[in-house]
N, C-alpha and C positions, 0 to 999 in steps of 0.2 A: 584451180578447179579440181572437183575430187574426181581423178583417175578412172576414174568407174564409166565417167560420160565424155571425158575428153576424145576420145576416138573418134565414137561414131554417136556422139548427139542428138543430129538429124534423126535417126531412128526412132531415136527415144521420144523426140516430138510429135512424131509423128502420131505413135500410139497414145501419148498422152490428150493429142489432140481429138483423135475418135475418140478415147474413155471421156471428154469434155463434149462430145457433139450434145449440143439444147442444151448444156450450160449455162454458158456466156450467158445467156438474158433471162433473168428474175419469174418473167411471167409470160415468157415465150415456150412455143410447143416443140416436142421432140421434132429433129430432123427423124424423115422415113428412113435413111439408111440407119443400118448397124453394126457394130460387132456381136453378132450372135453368136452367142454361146447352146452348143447340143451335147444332149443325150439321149442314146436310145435303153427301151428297157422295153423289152419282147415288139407288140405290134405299133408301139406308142412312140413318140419322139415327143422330148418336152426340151423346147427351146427359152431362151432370156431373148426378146426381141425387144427391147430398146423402153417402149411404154406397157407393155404384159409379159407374163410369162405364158406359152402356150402349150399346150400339149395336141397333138398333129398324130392324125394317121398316118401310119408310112406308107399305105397303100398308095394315096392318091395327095396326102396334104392336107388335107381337110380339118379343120379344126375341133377339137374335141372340148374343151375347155378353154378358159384365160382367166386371167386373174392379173390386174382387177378385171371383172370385164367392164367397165365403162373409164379407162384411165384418164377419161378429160374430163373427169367429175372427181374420181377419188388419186390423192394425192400418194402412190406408192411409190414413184419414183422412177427412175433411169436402170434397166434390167440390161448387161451386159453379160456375164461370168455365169458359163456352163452349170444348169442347175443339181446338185444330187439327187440321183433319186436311190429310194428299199424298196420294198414290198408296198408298203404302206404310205409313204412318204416322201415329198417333194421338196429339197430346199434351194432356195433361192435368193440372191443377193442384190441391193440396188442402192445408190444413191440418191435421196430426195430435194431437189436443188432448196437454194434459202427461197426463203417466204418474202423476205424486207432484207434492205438496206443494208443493216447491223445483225441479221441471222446467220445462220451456218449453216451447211449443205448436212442434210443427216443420213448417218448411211447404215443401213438394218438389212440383217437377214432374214427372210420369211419362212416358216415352215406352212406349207401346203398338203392336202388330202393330194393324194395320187390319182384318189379314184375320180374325184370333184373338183379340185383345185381350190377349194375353199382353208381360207384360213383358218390355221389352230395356231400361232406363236408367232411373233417377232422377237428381235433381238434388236436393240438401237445402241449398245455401247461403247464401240469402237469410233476412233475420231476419223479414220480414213479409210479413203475408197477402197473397194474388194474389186480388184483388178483381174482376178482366176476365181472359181469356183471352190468350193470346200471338196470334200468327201466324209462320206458316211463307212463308219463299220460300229455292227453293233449298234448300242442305242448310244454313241456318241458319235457328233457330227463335227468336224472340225474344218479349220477354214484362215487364212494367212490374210492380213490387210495390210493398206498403208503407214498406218501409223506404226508398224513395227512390230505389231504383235501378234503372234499367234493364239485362236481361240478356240478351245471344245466347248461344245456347247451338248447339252441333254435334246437327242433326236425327240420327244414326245413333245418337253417343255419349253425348249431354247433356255435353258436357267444353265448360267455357265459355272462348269464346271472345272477349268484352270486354263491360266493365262502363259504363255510364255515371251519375253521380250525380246527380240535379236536387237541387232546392230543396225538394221535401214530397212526399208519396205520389203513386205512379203508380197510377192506379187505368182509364186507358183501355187497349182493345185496339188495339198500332199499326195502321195500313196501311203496308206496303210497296209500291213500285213502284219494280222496276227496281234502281237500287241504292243508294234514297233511304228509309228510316224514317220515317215522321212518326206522332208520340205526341206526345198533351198529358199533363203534370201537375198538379197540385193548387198547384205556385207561381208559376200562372196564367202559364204561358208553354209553349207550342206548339213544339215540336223537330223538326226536319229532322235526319237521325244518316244518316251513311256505314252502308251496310248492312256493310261488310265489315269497317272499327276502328272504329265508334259514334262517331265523330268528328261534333262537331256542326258543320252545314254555316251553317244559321240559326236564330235561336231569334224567333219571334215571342209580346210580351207584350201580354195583358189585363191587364183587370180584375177577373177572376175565373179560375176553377179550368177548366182543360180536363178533361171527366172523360171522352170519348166517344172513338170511332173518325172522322177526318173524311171526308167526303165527295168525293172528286176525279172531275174533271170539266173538258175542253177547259183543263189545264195549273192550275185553280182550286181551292186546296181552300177547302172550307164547312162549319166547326165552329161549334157554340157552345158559350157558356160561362155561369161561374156570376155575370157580370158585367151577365144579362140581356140580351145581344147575340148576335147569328150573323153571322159574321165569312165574308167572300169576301178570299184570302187568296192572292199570287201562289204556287204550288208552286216556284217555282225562286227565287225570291231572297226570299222568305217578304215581302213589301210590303205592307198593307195595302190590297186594291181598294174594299171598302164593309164596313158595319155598318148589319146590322138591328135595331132595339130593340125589346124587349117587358118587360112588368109581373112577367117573371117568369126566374125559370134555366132557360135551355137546358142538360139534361142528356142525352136522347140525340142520338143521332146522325143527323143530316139524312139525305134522298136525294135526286138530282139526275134528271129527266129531261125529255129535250128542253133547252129552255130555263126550267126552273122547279126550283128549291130547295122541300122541303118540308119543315118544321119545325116540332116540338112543344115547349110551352114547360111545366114540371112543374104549371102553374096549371090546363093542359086545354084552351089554346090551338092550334089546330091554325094553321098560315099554308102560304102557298103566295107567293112573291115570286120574283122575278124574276131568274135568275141572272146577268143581265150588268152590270145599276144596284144590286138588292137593296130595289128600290120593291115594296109589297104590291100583290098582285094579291087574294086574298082571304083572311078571317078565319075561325074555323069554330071556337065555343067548345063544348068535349062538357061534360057535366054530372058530372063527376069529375077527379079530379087526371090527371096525364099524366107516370110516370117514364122511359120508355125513348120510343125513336123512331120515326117513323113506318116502311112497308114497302111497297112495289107489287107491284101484282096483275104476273103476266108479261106480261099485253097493255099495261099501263100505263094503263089505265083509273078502279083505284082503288086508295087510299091505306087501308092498314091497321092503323087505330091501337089499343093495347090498355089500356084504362083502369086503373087503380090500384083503383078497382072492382073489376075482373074482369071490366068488358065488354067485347068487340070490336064496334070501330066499324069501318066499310064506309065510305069517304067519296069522292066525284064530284072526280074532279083536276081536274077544268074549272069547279067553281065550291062545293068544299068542301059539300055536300047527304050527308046520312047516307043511305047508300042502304038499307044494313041495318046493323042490330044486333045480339049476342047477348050476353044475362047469363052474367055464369061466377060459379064457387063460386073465395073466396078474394082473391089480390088478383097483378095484372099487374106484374112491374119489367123487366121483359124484353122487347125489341121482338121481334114477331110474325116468323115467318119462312114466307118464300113458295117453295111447291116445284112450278110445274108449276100447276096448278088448285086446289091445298091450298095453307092456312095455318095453320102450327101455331103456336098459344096456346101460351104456359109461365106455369103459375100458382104461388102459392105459398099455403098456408094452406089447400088444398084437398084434397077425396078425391081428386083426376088433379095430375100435373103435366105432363103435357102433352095437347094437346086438338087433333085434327084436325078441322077444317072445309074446305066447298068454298068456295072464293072469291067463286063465282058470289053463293051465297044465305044464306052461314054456316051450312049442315044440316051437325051434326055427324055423323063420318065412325067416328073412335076413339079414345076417351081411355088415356092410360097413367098410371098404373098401370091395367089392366080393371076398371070398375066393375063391382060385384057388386049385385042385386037385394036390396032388405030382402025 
């Protein structure tokens, strides 16, 4: 077995098996639950909820758009993976299960109006699922799939514009900066890509699978991996500056502030070290697994973690202390996202899949789907 899954497989199944929920059967309808994927962008939230993409008031929830909007008439697909959005512009990803027998599952990227959520472009050429979201910079939008490769695509057109091959599925969303790429893949090596030909500039190797978006910060980026390390890593000539170890895969994605890296290990490890050596400063173990990555409050006061549970943890950056808590219905794979004095939950296996809270004291604000009284 390839060492990559030998460890901790169950995991990996697990996810595999939400990216599969309304698979399984031909001409059966999505399950309600999701992995939703968000983004906020000013008073708007545009989610992938499973059969639409939606765009939602933060106020209150309320729907502003979808697309398709009738999805049990038009055939667009299984919408998981956080959609990008510009100014102008919405993209979004989905697998469309087979039609028959002997067909194959098709999986395309949509380009959507922002303002309408109306179609202008798909993309259908990739053989395998989009497992993370792309990112937009500039009028090129790029975006990692299963089948291995990485693709830029033209933001107006979707007409692609270079391909890059790794070694095994690309299942992280890049960051872009300027006009450098950086994605990890699952063949445990770290890419620097020309944003303009995908030309790779440096490739840095682990031990394990990069599967997250990395963290940059004063020229540093800070990923971990499935090799149980969180790697400080030079941005320009990809060097190895430190590595952190823990008992467990680092799967999402760190965040950086001031001088402190903050990092979730899938065991429920929360850490907080030090971004210039990678020496712990403190541990902070929650009592549930941990798949996605931590998220700060806007003042930077605390760290937002969302357990595999379904609870949201509150934690003190200055010495990891749960300040609050909340139970949720269901189970967390997705890092919390903070907007302003909110932070919106995305659950999956639940009556909501997504859940506003105030930052302050987690007092629920509004959940979406609207819950209804028995």
């Amino acid at each position: 077995m390839n060492h990559l899954w030998s460890k901790r497989w169950p995991l990996s199944l697990l996810v595999l098996a939400v990216l599969m929920t309304g698979l399984s059967g031909c001409s059966g309808s999505a399950r309600a639950a999701s992995w939703t994927g968000l983004t906020v962008a000013g008073e708007t939230l545009y989610a992938a909820d499973v059969e639409q993409v939606v765009a939602l008031n933060s106020a209150d929830g309320s729907v502003v758009w979808a697309f398709p909007q009738n999805p049990k008439e038009e055939r667009r697909g299984l919408f998981y993976a956080a959609p990008a959005v510009d100014e102008s512009h919405v993209i979004a990803a989905s697998q469309v299960p087979a039609s028959g027998f002997l067909s194959r599952p098709k999986n395309i990227v949509w380009g959507l109006s922002r303002e309408t959520g109306t179609l202008q472009w798909h993309f259908d050429l990739a053989a395998g699922q989009y497992v993370e979201g792309g990112a937009i910079s500039g009028d090129t939008f790029v975006i990692g799939n299963s089948d291995g490769n990485v693709y830029a695509l033209d933001v107006n057109s979707g007409a692609l514009r270079w391909t890059l091959e790794t070694g095994h599925r690309v299942w992280a969303t890049p960051l872009i900066v300027s006009d450098t790429v950086y994605i990890g893949a699952m063949d445990h090596n770290l890419y620097a890509l020309d944003l303009a030909t995908g030309r790779v500039k440096w490739k840095f190797q682990a031990g394990g699978a990069f599967a997250s978006t990395p963290a940059l910060a004063d020229g540093v980026l800070y990923s971990g991996a499935f090799d149980n390390h969180l790697y400080a890593i030079d941005a320009e000539t990809g060097a190895e500056l430190w590595h952190f170890s823990s008992n467990d895969w680092f799967w999402g994605s760190p965040v950086v502030y001031s001088d402190t890296v903050y990092a979730t290990d899938v065991g429920g490890r929360v850490y907080a070290v030090e971004a210039e050596s990678g020496h712990q400063i403190w541990k902070s173990e929650l009592e549930t697994k941990v798949r996605a990555g931590p998220a700060l409050s806007a003042d930077g006061r605390l760290l937002l973690v969302g357990g595999q549970n379904g609870t949201l943890y509150a934690l003190d950056v200055s010495d990891g202390y749960v300040i609050w808590s909340r139970d949720g219905q269901g189970q967390v794979l997705s890092t919390p996202v903070v907007n302003g004095d909110v932070v919106y939950e995305l659950a999956i296996y639940g009556s909501y899949h997504i859940r506003a809270l105030h930052v302050d004291n987690g007092r629920d604000m509004w959940a979406y789907p609207p819950q209804t009284e028995d």
